[in-house]
N, C-alpha and C positions, 0 to 999 in steps of 0.2 A: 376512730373517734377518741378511745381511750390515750389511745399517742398523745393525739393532741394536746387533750386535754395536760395530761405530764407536761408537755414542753410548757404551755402556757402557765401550769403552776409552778416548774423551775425557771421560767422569764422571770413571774413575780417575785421568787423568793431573792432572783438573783438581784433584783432592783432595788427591793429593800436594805439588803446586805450595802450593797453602794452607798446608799440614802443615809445609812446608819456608819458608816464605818468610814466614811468621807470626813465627817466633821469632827470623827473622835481622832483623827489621824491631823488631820489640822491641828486639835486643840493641843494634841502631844506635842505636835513642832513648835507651835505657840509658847508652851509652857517649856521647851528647851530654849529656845530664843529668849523668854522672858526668867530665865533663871539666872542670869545676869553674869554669868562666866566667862569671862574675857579670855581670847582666843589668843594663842601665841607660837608662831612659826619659828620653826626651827630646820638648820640649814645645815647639814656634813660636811664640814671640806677637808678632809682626811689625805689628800695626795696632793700632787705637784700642784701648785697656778698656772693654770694654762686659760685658753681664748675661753674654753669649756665652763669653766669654773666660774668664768666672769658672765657668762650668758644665764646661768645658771642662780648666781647673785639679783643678776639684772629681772630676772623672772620674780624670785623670791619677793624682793621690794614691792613690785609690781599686786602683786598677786597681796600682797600684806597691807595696802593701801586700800586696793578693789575691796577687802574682808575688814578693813578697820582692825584691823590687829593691834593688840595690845603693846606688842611688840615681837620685831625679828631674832632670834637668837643665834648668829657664827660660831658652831664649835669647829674650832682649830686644832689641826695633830697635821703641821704639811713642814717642809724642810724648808720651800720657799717656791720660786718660778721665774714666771716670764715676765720681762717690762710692763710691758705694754697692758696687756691682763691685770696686771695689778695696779696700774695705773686708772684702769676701766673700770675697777671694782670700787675703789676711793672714789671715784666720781661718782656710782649709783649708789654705794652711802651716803655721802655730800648730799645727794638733791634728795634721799629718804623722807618721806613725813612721818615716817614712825620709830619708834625709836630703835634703836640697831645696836643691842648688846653680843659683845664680841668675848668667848668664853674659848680657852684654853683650856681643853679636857680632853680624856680622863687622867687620871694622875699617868703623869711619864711621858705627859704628849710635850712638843714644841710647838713656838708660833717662829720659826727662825725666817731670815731673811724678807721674801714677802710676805709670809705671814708675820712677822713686826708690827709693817705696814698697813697691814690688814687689821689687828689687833688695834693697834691704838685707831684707825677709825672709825668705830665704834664710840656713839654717845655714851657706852657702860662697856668699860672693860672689866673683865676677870680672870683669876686663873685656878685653876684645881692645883693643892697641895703638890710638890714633887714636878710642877712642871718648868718650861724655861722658854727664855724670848731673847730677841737678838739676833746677835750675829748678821746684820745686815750690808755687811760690808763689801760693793759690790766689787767679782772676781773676774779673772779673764784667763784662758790661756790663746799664747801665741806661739809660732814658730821656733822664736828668737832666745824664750824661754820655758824652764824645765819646769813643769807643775802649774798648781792657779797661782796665780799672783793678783795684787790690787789692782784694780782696772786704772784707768788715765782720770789725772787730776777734774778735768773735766767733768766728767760723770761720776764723780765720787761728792763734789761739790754740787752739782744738780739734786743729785738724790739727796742726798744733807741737808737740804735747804728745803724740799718738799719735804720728807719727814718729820722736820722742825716745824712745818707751816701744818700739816696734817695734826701732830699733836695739839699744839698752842689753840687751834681751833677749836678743839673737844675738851680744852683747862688743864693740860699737861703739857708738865716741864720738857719746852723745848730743846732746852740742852743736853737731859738723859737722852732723848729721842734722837737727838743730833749724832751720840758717840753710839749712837748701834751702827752709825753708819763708818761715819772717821775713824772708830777705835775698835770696831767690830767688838762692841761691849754686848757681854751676855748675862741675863737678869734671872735669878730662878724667883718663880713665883713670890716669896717672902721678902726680895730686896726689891722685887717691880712694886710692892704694896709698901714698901714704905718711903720709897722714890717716888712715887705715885704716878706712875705710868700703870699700875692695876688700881681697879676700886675696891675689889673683894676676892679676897681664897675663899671659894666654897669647893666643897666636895663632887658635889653633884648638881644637877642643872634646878632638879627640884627647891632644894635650900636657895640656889641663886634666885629663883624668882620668888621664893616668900623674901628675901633679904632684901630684893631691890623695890618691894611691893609702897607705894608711898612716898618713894624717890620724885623729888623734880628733877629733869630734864634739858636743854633747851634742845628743841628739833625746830631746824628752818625759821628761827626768829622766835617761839615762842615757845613755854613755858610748856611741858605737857608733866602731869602727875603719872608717875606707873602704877598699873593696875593690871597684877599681876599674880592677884593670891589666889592661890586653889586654879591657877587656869586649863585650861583644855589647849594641850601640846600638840601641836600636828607637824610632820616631819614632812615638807618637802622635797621629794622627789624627781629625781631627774628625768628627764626623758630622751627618747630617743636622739633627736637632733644634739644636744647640748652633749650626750656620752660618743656620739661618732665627733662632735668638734672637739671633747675632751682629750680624747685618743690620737687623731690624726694632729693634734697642734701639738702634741707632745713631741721631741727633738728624737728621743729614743724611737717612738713609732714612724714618723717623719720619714728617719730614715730607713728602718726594714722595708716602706713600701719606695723607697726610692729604687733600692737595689732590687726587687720583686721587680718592678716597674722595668728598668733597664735593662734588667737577666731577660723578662719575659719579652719581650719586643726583640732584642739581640738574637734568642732562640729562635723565634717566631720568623727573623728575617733568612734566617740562616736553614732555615726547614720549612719552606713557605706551604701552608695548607692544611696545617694540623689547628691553628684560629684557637687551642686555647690560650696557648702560650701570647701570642698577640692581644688576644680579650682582657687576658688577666692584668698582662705588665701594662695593656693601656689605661684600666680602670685604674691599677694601684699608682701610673704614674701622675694621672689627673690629681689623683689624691694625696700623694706627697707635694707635688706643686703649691696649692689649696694649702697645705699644712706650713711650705716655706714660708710663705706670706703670715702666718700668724706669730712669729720670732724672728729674732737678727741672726742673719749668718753671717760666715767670713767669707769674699768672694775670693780671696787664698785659696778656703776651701774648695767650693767649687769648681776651679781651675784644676785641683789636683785631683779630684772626683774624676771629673771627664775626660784627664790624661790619664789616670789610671785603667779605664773602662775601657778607651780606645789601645791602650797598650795590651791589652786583656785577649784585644779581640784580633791584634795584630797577631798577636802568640798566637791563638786557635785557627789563623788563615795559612800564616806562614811560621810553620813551626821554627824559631832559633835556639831551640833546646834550653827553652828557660829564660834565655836573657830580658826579654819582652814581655815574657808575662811576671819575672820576679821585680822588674819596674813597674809593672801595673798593679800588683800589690801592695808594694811600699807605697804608690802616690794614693790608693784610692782608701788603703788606711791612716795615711797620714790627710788626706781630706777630711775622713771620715771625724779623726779625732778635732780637727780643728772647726769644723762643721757651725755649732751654735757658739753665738758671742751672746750670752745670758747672763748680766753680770748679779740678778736676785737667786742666782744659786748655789748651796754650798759647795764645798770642796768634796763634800762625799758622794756626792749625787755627780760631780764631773767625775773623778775618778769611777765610777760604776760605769759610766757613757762613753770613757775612754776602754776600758775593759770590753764591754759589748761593743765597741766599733773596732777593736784589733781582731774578733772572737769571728763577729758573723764577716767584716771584713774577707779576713783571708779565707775563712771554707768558701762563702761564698763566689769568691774569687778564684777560688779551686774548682769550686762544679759547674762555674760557667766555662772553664777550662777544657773541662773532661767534658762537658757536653757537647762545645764546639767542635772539639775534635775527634769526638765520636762522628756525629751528623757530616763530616766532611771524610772522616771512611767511608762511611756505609756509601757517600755519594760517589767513592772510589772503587764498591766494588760492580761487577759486573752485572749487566739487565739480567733478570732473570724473567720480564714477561717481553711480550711482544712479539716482534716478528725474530730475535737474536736470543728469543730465550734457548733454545736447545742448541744454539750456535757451536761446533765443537766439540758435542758430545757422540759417544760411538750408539747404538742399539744394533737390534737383530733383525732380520728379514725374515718375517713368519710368512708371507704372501708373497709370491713373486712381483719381483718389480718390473712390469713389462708394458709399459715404461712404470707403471703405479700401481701399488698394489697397497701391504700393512707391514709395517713395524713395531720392533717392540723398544720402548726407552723408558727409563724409567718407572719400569713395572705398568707403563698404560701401553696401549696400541694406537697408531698412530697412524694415518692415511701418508705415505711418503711415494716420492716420484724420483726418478735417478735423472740426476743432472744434464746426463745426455742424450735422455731417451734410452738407453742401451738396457739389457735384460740385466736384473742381477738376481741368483735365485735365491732361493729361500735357505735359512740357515744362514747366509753370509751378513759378515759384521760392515754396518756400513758408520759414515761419520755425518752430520747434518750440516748442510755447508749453510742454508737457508730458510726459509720457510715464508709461504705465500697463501696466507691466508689461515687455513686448516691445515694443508700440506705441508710437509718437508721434505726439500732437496735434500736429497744424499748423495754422496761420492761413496766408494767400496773404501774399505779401510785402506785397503793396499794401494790405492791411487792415491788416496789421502798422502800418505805417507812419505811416497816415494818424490 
């Protein structure tokens, strides 16, 4: 009875507690809600433009509409990227209802190439002291020529003409905006602000938002005042999905899972039944495929990739002492480097992709070599289970063989039978010509031999 009673007086206590701690928990939310701190989202984009980056944007907006956010903040530090990705990013700026300040930090960072483009579309650009913009000048390399060069008149004048239309939209000079791209003009923070392609050097993100706090706007037609003092900053975060699209759209990643992909199936076919080697290169080749699709290649490339591969593999069938596989090296790095046609990227970031596609290239190309023709020894050398495992080999006659008796072969004993019935006694060296089942046929060494 005494139990009970306890359980019944900690039911009550516990009800109260609820009763009591419910509304004071309310009025706190209430009273954070109603303290009037306008929220403001902020957004990393520290590495290359990729599909990733722009999912990731596409989120941010989203997510800063749902919250009524005071506004989104892009900080910039990227070299530049992919077309298409940054063409998809200008678009979920473009339809934003909120306002989209676009911030070049910390000092020493770049907005170069797509990030330019990224920069100026932004309702409010700015830059941290010591940084730099530009250089949008899209590059290409080809067969025909040594290094990047200017991409085709074509595409140089496309992209000139949306960056002039990108600027001119948000009240900057289309013209500055035009020669990032024609003159691969580059702007350090203090000539972008007084060209006015920047709205404000601040330091730090804190100063930018008391500094732009009272600013009009125009977002989507109309008029929005920023409110933006004292705000509460929240860093959006990537997730899962948008860092595997970041990785695999990347050119660099792209390709280490192509070659994973084609080593591991090539092994896989060449040594059938070991399943990881197949599991692997098929998942990583699903996944370089998926990753093709997200940039422009050179089908040059490609051609040279899978005459390289298939030269590779000719080497490791039919050895030519090098001929065939020192051509499938040169083709499948000379694919390698010709690979991505990305004309929003620098000349440093190709040179680094050229370096890592001659680097994993040829090892790689090496140890798909040495493993091939390893797996097609080992398939060269002789059974050692079965009915021919002891094929060949001599032992002793511990038991008379009359017709069958025991053997000694390699240190086991062994149930053996003479080939033709005939006595062989004990102590004599025999040779195993067969074996049926458990059994080994034997011959006498000297019949063997003779």
């Amino acid at each position: 009875m005494k139990v009970g009673a306890d359980m019944k007086q900690l039911f009550t206590f516990m009800l109260i507690a609820a009763i009591i701690l419910v509304p004071i928990a309310g009025a706190i939310s209430s009273l954070g809600e109603a303290s009037g701190r306008p929220l403001v989202l902020t957004l990393n984009i520290d590495d290359m433009i990729t599909a990733g980056t722009a999912a990731r944007i596409e989120r941010a907006v989203i997510e800063a509409e749902n919250r009524s956010a005071s506004a989104l903040v892009l900080i910039l530090d990227t070299p530049g990227g992919l077309v298409d990705a940054t063409l998809d990013i200008i678009s979920h700026l473009s339809a934003s209802k909120v306002p989209v300040i676009t911030f070049v930090a910390p000092q020493g960072a770049i907005a170069a190439s797509a990030g330019a483009f990224i920069l100026l579309g932004g309702h409010i650009t700015a830059m941290s002291p010591g940084t730099t913009t530009g250089a949008a000048m899209p590059v290409t390399i080809s067969p025909d020529q040594e290094g990047a060069q200017a991409a085709d008149d074509k595409t140089i004048l496309f992209l000139a003409g949306h960056i002039r239309s990108i600027a001119e939209t948000n009240g900057r000079p289309g013209e500055i905006a035009e020669r990032f791209v024609t003159e691969n003009l580059t702007l350090s923070s203090m000539e972008a602000l007084e060209l006015g392609i920047a709205d404000f050097i601040e330091p730090s993100l804190d100063s930018l938002l008391q500094t732009v706090h009272g600013m009009e706007v125009q977002v989507q037609g109309q008029t929005i005042t920023m409110n933006t003092l004292n705000a509460e900053v929240e860093l959006v975060e990537s997730n899962l999905k948008e860092n595997i699209t970041h990785l695999i759209s990347n050119p660099q990643i792209t390709f280490i899972l192509l070659m994973i992909g084609v080593y591991g199936i090539i092994i896989g076919v060449g040594n059938p039944g070991t399943f990881v080697p197949e599991v692997l290169g098929a998942i990583s080749l699903v996944l370089a495929l998926f990753g093709l699709g997200m940039f422009q290649i050179n089908l040059f490339a490609i051609i040279m990739i899978v005459l390289g591969l298939g030269l590779l593999v000719a080497e490791a069938l039919t050895p030519t002492y090098g001929v065939l596989g020192t051509g499938g090296v040169v083709s499948l790095v000379l694919g390698i480097i010709y690979l991505p046609v990305e004309p929003l990227v620098t000349d440093r970031w190709l040179v680094q992709f050229r370096l890592m596609a001659v680097g994993i290239g040829v090892v790689g190309s090496i140890l798909l070599v040495v493993i091939l023709a390893g797996v097609i020894r080992l398939r060269r050398l002789p059974i050692v289970m079965g009915t021919k495992e002891f094929s060949g080999e001599t032992g002793t006659v511990v038991e008379n063989l009359d017709p069958q008796g025991l053997i000694r072969i390699r240190g086991e004993l062994w149930k053996a039978k003479s080939h033709d019935g005939s006595l062989i006694p004990e102590g004599m060296e025999v040779v195993v010509v067969d074996r049926i089942q458990m059994v080994c046929i034997v011959k006498p060494l000297t019949e063997y031999n003779s």
